[in-house]
C-alpha positions in Angstrom: 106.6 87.6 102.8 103.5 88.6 103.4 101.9 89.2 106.9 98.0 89.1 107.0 95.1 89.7 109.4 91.9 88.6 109.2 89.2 90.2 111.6 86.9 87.7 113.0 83.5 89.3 114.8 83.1 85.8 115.8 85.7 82.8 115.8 84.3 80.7 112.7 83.5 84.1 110.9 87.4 83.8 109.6 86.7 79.8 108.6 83.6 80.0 106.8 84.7 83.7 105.3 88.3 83.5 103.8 89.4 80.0 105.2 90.7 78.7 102.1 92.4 82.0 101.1 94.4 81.9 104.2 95.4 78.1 103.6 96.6 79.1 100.3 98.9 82.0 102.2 100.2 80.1 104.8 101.3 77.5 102.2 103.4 80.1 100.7 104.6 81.1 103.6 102.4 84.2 105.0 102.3 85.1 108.4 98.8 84.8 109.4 97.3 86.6 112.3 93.4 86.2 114.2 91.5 89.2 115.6 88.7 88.1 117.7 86.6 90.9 118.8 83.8 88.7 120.2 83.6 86.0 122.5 80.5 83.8 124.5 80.0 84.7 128.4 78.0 83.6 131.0 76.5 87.5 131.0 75.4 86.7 127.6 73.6 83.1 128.5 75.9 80.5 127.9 77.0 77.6 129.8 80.2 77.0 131.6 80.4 74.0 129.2 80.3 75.8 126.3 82.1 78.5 126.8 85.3 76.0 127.9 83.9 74.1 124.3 84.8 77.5 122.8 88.0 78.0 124.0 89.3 74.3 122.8 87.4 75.5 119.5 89.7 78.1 119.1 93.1 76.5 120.2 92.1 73.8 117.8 91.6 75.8 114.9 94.4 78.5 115.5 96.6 75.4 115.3 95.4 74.1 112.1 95.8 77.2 110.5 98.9 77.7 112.0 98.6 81.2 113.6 101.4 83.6 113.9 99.7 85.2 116.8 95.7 85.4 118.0 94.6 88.5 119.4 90.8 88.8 121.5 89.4 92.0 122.5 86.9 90.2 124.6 83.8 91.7 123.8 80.6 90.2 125.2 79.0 88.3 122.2 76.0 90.6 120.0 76.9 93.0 122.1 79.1 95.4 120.2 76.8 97.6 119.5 76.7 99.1 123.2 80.6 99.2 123.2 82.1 102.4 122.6 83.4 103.0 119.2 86.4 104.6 120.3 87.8 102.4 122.2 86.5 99.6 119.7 88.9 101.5 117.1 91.8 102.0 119.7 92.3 98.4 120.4 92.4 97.3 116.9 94.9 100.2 115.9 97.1 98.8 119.2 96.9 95.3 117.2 97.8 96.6 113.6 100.7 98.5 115.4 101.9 95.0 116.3 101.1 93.0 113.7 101.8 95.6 110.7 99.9 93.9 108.3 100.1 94.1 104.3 96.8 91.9 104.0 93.6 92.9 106.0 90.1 90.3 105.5 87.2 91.9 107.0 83.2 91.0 107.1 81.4 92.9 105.2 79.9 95.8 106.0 76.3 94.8 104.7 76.5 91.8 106.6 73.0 91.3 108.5 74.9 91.1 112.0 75.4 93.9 114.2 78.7 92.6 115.3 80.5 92.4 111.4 79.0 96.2 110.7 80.9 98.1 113.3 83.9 95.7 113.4 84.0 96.5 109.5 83.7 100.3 110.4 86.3 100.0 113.3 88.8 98.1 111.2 88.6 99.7 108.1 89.5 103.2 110.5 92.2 101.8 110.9 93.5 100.9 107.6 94.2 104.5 106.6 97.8 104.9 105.3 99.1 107.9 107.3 97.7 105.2 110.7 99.1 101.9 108.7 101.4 102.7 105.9 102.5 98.8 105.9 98.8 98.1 104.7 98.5 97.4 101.1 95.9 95.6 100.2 92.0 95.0 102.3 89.5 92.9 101.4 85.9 91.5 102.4 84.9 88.6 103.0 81.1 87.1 102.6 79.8 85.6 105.6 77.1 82.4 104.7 75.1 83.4 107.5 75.2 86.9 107.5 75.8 88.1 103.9 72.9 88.7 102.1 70.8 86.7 103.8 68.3 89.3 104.2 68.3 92.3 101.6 67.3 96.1 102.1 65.8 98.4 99.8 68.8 100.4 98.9 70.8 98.3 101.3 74.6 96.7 100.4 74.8 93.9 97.8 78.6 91.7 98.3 79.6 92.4 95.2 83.0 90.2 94.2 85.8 91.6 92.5 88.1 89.3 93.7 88.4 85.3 93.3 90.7 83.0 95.4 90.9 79.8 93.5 90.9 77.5 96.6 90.5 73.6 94.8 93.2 72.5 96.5 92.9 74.0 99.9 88.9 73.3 100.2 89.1 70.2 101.9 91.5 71.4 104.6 89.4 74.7 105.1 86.0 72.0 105.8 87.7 69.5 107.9 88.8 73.2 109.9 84.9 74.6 110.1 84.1 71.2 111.2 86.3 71.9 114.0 83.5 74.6 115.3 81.0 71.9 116.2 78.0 73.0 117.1 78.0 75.4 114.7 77.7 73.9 112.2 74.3 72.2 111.4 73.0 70.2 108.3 71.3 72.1 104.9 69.5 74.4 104.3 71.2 76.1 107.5 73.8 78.0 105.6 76.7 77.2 108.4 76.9 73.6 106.9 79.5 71.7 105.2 76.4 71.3 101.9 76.4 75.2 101.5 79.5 75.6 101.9 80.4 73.6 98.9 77.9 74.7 97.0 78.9 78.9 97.7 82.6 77.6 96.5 81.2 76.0 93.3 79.4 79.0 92.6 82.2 81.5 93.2 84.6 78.8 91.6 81.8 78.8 88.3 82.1 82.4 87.8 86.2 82.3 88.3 86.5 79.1 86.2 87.4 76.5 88.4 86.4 74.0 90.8 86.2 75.7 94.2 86.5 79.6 94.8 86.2 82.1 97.5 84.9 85.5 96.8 86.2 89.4 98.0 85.4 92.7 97.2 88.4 94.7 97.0 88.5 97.8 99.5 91.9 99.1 99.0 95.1 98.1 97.1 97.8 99.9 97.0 100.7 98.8 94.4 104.2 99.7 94.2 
């Protein structure tokens, strides 16, 4: 049995990123696990409404995927980047040394947000085998927001290697993002239910089938 982590800089990162994939594991019978680094704060502009919005968000959606455990670090929203790295790193090696994970999703590290590039960098520290030896296999996932939305000359391209056929697990995973509220707006915005499909018909073109959810493979380790 499996027991996997998926590393949200944001809660909806894990939905819109891998939320079909981790569907498809729970159904045969993964742990799953939620590592929120981020979360909204007065500090940081937002509302006393919303922020309570955000917490029923979050309860909602850790139900429906059914959650072994949710784990938030708490850091003030786009605001990572003034954290110290260190003790970024040391929080998420204290929640792999409770979870022990085999599986590990993480943004990617070309993502256009601040927030995915160092929780990429702290994660992946931590995902060494003489820190995690019960880590066997990390994967990214593409963010519709943040992945290539703008290029860089000589900058990362999300490159798949890996395809999670997810047809029968892609109506669940939308009925979750829509869950998120107002985060989700209508096409062209890329956090809507329109691009969504259209992202898993692409990715499920180039796997052959219906609906598919794309990775590039970071580290597998086989017995």
């Amino acid at each position: 049995m499996s027991d996997i982590l998926v590393v949200a800089p944001h809660p909806d990162d894990e939905t819109f990123g891998c939320g079909g994939a981790l569907l498809k594991a729970r159904q045969a019978s993964a742990k799953l696990h939620w590592l929120i680094l981020t979360e909204m704060t007065a500090s940081s502009g937002y509302s006393n409404e919303r922020i309570a919005t955000r917490e029923c968000e979050i309860e909602a959606v850790s139900k429906a995927f059914g959650f072994q455990s949710v784990h938030r670090l708490g850091y003030e929203t786009a605001a990572l980047d003034v954290a110290p790295i260190g003790e970024v790193v040391k929080k998420i090696a204290d929640i792999f040394a409770q979870v022990h994970p085999s599986d590990v999703y993480l943004p990617f590290a070309g993502d256009a947000h601040t927030d995915h590039k160092i929780s990429f960098d702290a994660a992946l520290s931590c995902t060494k085998w003489f820190r995690a030896p019960y880590v066997r296999r990390v994967l990214a996932y593409e963010t519709l927001s943040e992945t290539d939305i703008v290029r860089r000359p000589g900058g990362l391209d999300f490159i798949p290697s890996v395809y999670e056929n997810i047809t029968d697990w892609s109506a669940k995973k939308k009925s979750i993002i829509g869950l998120y509220g107002e985060e989700v707006g209508d096409a062209p915005f890329p956090r809507s239910l329109e691009i969504v499909d259209a992202k898993e018909k692409v990715r499920g073109a180039e796997a052959g089938c219906a609906a598919a959810e794309a990775f590039m493979l970071l580290k597998e380790v086989r017995p």
